[in-house]
C-alpha positions in Angstrom: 0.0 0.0 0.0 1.7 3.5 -1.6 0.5 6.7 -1.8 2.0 6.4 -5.4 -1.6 4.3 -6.4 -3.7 5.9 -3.4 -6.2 3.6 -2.5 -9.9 4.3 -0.6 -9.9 1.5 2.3 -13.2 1.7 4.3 -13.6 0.1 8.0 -16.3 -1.3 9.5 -16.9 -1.3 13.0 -15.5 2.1 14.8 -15.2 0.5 18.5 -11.4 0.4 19.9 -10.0 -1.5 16.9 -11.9 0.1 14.5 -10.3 3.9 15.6 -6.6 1.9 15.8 -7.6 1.1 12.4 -8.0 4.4 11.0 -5.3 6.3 13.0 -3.1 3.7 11.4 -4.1 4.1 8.1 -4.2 8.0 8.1 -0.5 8.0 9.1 0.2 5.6 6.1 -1.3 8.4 4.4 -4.0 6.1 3.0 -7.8 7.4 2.8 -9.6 5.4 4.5 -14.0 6.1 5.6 -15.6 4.7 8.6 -18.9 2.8 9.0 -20.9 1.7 11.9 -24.6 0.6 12.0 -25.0 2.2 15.8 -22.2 5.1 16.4 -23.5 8.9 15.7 -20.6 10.1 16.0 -16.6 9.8 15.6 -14.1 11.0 18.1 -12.4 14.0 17.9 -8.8 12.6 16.7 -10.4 11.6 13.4 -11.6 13.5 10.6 -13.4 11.3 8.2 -16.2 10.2 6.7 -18.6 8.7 9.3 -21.5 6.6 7.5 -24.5 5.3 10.1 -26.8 3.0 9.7 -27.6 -0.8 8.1 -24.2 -1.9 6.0 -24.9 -1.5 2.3 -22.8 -4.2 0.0 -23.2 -1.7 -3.1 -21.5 0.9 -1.0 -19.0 -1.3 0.4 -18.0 -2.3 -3.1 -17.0 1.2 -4.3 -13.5 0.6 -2.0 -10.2 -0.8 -2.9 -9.6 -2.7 0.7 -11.7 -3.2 3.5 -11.1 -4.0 7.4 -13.4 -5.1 9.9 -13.3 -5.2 13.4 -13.5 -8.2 15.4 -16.7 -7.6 17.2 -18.5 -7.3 13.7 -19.9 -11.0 12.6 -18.2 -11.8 9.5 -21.0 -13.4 7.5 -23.2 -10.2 7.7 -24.8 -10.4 4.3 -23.4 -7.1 3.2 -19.8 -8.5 4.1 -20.0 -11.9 2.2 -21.7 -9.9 -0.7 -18.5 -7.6 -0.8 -16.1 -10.6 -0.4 -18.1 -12.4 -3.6 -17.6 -9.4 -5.3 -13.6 -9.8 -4.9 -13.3 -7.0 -2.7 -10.1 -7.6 -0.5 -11.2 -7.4 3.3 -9.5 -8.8 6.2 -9.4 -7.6 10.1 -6.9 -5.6 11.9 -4.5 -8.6 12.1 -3.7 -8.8 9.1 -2.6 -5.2 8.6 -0.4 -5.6 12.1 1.3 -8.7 10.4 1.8 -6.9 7.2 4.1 -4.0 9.3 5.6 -5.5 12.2 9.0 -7.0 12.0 9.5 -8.3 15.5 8.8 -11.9 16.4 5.5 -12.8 17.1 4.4 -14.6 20.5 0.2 -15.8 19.5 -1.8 -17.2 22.3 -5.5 -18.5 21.4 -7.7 -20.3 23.1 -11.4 -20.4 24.2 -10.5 -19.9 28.2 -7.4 -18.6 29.4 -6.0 -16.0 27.0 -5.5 -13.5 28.9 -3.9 -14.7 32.0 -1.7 -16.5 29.7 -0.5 -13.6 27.8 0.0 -11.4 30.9 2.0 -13.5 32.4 4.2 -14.3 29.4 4.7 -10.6 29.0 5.2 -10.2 32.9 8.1 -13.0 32.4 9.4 -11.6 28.9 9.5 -8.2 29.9 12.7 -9.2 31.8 14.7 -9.7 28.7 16.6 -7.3 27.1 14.3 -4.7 24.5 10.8 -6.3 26.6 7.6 -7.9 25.6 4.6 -5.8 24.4 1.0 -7.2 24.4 -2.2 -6.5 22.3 -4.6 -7.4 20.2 -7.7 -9.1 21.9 -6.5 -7.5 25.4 -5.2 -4.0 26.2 -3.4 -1.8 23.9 -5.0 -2.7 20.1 -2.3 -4.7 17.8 -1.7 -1.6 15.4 -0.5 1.1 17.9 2.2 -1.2 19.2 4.1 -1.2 16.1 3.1 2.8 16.1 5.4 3.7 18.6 8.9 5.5 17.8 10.7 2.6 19.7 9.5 -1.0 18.7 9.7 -3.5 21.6 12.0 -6.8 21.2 9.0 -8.9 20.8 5.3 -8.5 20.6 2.6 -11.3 22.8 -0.5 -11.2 21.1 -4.2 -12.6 22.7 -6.0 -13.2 19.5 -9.9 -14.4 19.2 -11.5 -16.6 16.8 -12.8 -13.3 15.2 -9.0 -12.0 15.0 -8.0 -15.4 13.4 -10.4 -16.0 10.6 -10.4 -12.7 9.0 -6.5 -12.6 8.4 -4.9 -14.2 5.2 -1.9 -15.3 6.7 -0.2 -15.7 10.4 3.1 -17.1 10.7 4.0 -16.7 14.8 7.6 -17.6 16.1 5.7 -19.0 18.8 2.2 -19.9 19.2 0.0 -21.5 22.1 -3.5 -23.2 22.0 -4.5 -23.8 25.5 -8.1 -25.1 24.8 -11.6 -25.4 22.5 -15.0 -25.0 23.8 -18.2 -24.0 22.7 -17.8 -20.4 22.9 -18.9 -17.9 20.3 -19.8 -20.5 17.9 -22.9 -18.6 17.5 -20.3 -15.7 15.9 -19.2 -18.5 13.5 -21.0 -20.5 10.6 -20.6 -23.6 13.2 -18.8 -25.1 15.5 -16.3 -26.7 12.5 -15.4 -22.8 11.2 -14.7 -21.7 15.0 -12.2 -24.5 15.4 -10.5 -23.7 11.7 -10.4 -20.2 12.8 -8.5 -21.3 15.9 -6.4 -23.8 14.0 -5.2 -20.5 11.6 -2.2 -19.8 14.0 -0.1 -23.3 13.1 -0.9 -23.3 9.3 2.3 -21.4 8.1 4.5 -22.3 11.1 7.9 -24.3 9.9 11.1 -25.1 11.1 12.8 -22.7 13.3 8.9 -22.0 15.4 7.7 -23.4 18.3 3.9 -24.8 18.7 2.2 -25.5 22.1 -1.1 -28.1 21.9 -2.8 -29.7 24.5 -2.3 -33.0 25.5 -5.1 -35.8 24.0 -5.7 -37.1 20.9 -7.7 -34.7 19.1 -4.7 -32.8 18.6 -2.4 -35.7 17.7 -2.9 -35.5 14.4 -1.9 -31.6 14.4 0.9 -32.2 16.7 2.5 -34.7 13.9 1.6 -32.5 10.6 3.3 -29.9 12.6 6.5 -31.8 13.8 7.1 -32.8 9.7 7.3 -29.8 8.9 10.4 -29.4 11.4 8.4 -27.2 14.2 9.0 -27.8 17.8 5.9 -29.4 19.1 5.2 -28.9 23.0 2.2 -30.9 24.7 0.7 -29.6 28.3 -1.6 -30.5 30.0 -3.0 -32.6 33.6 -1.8 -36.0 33.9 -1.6 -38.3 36.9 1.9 -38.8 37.6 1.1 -42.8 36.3 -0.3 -41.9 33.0 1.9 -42.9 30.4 2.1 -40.1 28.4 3.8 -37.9 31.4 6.6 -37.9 29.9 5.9 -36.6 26.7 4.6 -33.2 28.1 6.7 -30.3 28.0 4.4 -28.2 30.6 1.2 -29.0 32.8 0.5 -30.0 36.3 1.3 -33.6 37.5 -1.0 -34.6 40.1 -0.6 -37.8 42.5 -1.9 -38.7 46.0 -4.1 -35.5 45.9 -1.4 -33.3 45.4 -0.3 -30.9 42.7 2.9 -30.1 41.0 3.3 -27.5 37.9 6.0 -28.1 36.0 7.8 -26.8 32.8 11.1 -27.7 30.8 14.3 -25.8 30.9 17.9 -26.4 29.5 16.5 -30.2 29.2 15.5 -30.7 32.4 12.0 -30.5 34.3 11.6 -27.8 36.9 8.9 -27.9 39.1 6.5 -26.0 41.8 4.1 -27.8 44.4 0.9 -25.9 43.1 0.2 -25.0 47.0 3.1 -22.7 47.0 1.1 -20.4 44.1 -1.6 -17.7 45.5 -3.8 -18.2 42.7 -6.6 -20.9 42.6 -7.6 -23.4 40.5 -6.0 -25.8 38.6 -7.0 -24.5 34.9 -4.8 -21.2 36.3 -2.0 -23.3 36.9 -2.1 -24.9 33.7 -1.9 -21.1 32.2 0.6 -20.7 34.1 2.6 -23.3 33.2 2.1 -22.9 29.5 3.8 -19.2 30.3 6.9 -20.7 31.9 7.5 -23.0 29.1 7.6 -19.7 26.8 9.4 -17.9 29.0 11.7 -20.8 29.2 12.1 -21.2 25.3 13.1 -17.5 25.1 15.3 -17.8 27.4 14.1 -16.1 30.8 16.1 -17.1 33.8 14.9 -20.0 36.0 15.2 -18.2 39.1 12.3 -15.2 37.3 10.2 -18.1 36.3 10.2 -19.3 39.4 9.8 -16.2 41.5 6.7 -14.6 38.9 5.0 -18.0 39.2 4.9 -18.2 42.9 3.7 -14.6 43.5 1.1 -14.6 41.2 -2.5 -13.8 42.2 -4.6 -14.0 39.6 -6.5 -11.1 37.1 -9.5 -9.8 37.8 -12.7 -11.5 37.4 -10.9 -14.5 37.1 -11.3 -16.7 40.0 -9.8 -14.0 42.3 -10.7 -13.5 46.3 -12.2 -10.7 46.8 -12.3 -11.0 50.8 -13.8 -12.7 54.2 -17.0 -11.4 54.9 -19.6 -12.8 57.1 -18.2 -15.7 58.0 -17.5 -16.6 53.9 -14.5 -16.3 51.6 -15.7 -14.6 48.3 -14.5 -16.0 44.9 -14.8 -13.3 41.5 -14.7 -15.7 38.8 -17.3 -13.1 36.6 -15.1 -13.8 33.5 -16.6 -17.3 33.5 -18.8 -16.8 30.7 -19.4 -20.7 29.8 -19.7 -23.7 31.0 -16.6 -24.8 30.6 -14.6 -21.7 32.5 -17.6 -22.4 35.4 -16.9 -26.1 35.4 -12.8 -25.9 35.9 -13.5 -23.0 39.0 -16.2 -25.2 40.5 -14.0 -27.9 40.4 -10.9 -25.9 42.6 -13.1 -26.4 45.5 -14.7 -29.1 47.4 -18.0 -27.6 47.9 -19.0 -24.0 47.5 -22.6 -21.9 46.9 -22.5 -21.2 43.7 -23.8 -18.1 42.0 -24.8 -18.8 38.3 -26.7 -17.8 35.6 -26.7 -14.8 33.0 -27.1 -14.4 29.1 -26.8 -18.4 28.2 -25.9 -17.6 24.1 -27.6 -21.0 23.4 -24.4 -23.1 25.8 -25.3 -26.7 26.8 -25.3 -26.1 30.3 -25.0 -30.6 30.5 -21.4 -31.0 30.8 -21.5 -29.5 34.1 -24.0 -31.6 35.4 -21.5 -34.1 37.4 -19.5 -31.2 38.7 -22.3 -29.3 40.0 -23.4 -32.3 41.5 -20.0 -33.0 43.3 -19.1 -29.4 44.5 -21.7 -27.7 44.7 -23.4 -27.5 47.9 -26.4 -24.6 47.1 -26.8 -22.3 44.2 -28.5 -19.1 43.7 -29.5 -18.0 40.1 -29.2 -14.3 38.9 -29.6 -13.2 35.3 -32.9 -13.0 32.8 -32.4 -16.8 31.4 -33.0 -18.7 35.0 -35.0 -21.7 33.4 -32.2 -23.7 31.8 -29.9 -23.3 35.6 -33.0 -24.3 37.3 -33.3 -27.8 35.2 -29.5 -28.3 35.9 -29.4 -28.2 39.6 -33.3 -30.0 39.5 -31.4 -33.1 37.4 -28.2 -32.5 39.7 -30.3 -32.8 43.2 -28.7 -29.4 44.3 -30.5 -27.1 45.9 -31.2 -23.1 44.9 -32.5 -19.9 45.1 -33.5 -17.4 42.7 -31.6 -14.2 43.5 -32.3 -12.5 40.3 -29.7 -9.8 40.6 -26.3 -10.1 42.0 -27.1 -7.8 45.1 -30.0 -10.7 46.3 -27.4 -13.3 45.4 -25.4 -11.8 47.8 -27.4 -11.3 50.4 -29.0 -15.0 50.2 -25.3 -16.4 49.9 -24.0 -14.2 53.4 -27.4 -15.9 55.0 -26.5 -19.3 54.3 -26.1 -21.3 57.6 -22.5 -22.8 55.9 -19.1 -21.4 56.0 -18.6 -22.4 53.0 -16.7 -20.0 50.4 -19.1 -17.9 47.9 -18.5 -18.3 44.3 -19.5 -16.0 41.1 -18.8 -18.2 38.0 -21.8 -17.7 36.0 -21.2 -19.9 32.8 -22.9 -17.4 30.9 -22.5 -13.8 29.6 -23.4 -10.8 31.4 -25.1 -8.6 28.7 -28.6 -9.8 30.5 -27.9 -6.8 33.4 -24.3 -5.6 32.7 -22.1 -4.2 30.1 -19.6 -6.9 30.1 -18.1 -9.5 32.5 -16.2 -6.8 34.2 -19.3 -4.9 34.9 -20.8 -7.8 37.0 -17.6 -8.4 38.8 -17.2 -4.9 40.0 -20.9 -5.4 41.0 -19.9 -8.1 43.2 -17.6 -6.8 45.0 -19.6 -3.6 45.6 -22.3 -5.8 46.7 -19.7 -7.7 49.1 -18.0 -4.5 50.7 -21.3 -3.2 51.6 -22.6 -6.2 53.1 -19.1 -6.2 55.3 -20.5 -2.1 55.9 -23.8 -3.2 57.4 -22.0 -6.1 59.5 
C-alpha cells in the first residue's frame, strides 16, 4: 500500500479497533472512511467520513480494501456480498502482520487468554528490549508497532474473530490452550470456530515453536506440525502414572491429591508444588505453566520463572478473592462466561454456593452436570435466562434460590447457615444486566464491601 496508487480503504466497526484502524491508516497516508450501524458520531482525533446505519454491500464495493473489526460478525450479508464481489477485506491482524517485524508470540484459546498472555509478558518483559502485548487485550495490535521505539517482541491474545479474517499468520511462537463451545454462534458452526483457531499453526515451519494440549484430538496436528520441522510442546493434567507424562513439555502432574506445575528448561524439568502459588484453580496453573514454558524457550532465567510463578495472584474476574465477609471467603470468577470456564473453577473447591446464571448464548449447560453435583453445595440463580440453571441443579439434586440480581445473590449467599466459600462463575455472559463481565464483577464486590459495611 503506496501513496503512489492511493487507495480508498473503508472500516467497518469504529469501537477500539476500528479507531486503531483508521489512525493507522491516516499515518500511512492512505484514505480510508468509517462505518458503523450504531455510532452517531466519531471522536475528535479523526476526521473522516462517518457513515450510520444498516451496512450497504453496493457501498461497500466502491473501496479498494476493507477491514473489519472483530466484534462485527463476519458473515453479515453485506460483508460476504462484498467478499463475492472480490473486494479484498481482512481484520486488523492482518494489517499488524503486514508491518511489524518483530517476532511474534500468538496465544489463542477459548478460556485462558488472557492470563496467559499477561503472564508471558510479565516474564518476557525481563529480557533485554521487553515484551509488548495487544490485540484481543489492552493496547490494540496496530498502535504497538506505532510507537517510535518498537519493543524486542510482541505477545499477542488473539480471538476466533482476529483469526479468521487474516490471510496469513506465521508466529515464532504460538499457544492453543483449549476449545470449547464459545462464540460458535459468531461463526457459521462449531467446525469454522475450530478452523479459525487452528489458523495460528498453518504457516508455522522449522525454526517455530507450537504449544497443543495434550489428548488425541490434537495428535494429528501435533505430527503435521513436527514434519514440517516445528518444535511441538504438549501440556496439560496428567496423573503422575499416566503414560504419556513424559511426553509433556508443561502442565501440572497430580498424585496422592497433590499438585505439582511443572515446565522444561535447558532439558530438564523444573517444578513447583501448586500450594506454593496464591492463585486458585488448577486451569490457572495450567496457564501458568504454558507461560513458563515460553518464558523458558526465550530464554528467561529459572530463578524469574520461578519467582513470577509463585507470587502470582490472579487477574481480575478470574477466580480472584475478593475478601472474608460474614463468616464466607468470596470467589470473582465473573469472566466465566461458559460452562466450561464455570466447570474448571467449581472444580478448585470441594463444595462452595455457587452463584450462576446470566445471558446463556444458546451453551449446553450438560457438561456440568457431574461437577455441579460433586461441588456444589447450594446455588443461587441471577440473570434473565433462570429456566435452563433451574433444570440443571433439578437433574443434579442441588438445591437453589433465585436471587435474580447479583445484590439478592449476595445477600441470600452471606445468610447461608454454611461457612462455605461464595462463588461468582456464572457460565454465561453478562449482557442480560451488565455491560460486560467486568461490569458484573465490580458489582460483586460492591455488593460484598457493603454487606461487610452493614455487619
Amino acid at each position: 500500500m503506496t501513496t503512489e496508487n492511493p487507495q480508498k480503504h473503508a472500516i467497518i466497526g469504529m469501537g477500539k479497533t476500528g479507531i486503531s484502524i483508521a489512525h493507522f491508516l491516516l499515518r500511512q497516508g492512505i484514505l480510508c472512511e468509517a462505518f458503523d450501524e450504531n455510532i452517531a458520531a466519531l471522536p475528535d482525533s479523526l476526521s473522516i467520513p462517518l457513515h450510520s446505519g444498516v451496512l450497504d454491500s453496493k457501498a461497500l464495493q466502491t473501496f479498494d480494501y476493507i477491514w473489519v473489526s472483530p466484534g462485527i460478525h463476519w458473515e453479515k450479508p453485506a460483508l460476504q456480498e462484498t467478499r463475492h464481489a472480490g473486494i479484498p477485506m481482512q481484520g486488523d491482524l492482518g494489517l499488524f502482520l503486514e508491518h511489524c517485524k518483530v517476532p511474534l508470540i500468538a496465544i489463542t484459546g477459548t478460556n485462558g487468554k488472557t492470563t496467559t498472555t499477561q503472564v508471558i509478558q510479565t516474564l518476557l518483559e525481563t529480557l533485554p528490549g521487553g515484551c509488548e502485548t495487544g490485540g484481543n487485550i489492552g493496547t490494540p495490535m496496530l498502535d504497538l508497532i506505532g510507537q517510535d521505539i518498537l519493543p524486542s517482541r510482541i505477545a499477542l491474545e488473539l480471538s476466533s474473530f482476529q483469526l479468521e479474517r487474516c490471510n496469513h499468520i506465521h508466529p515464532h511462537w504460538a499457544v492453543l490452550l483449549n476449545i470449547q463451545s464459545d462464540h460458535a454462534d459468531m461463526h457459521v458452526d462449531k467446525e469454522a470456530y475450530l478452523a479459525a483457531k487452528l489458523r495460528l499453526f498453518t504457516h508455522q515451519t522449522a525454526g517455530d515453536t507450537a504449544m497443543l494440549p495434550v489428548g488425541e484430538r490434537w495428535d494429528d496436528l501435533s505430527e503435521q506440525l513436527c514434519e514440517r520441522g516445528v518444535q511441538v510442546h504438549r501440556f496439560g493434567l496428567l496423573a503422575e502414572s499416566h503414560p504419556a507424562i513424559e511426553t509433556l513439555a508443561a502442565g501440572i502432574v497430580s498424585k496422592d491429591k497433590q499438585h505439582t506445575l511443572f515446565w522444561h528448561q535447558d532439558g530438564h524439568r523444573q517444578s513447583l508444588n501448586c500450594q506454593r502459588i496464591p492463585t486458585r484453580g488448577l486451569h490457572q496453573h495450567i496457564n501458568l505453566a504454558v507461560a513458563a514454558q515460553a518464558a523458558a524457550d526465550f530464554g528467561v532465567s529459572n530463578k524469574v520463572i520461578r519467582e513470577a510463578i509463585s507470587s502470582f495472584r490472579g487477574l481480575p474476574h478470574r477466580l480472584r478473592l475478593i475478601g472474608h465477609v460474614a463468616g464466607h471467603d468470596w470467589f470473582d470468577d465473573s469472566k466465566a462466561t461458559n460452562p466450561a470456564a464455570a466447570q474448571a473453577a467449581l472444580s478448585s473447591f470441594d463444595q462452595s454456593i455457587w452463584i450462576c446464571g446470566g445471558l446463556r448464548k444458546g451453551l449446553d449447560l450438560t457438561p456440568l452436570s457431574d461437577t455441579v453435583r460433586n461441588h456444589v453445595s447450594h446455588a443461587i440463580i441471577i440473570g434473565k435466562e433462570k429456566h435452563a440453571y433451574i433444570e440443571l441443579l433439578q437433574k443434579s439434586g442441588i438445591s437453589y434460590t433465585v436471587g435474580g440480581t447479583i445484590e439478592r445473590a449476595v445477600m441470600m449467599a452471606a445468610s447461608h447457615a454454611s461457612t462455605l466459600p461464595v462463588l461468582l462463575s456464572p457460565a454465561a455472559a453478562s449482557q442480560d444486566q451488565f455491560t460486560n463481565y467486568a461490569e458484573r464483577g465490580r458489582a460483586f464486590a460492591k455488593a460484598i464491601q457493603h454487606l461487610e459495611k452493614q455487619r
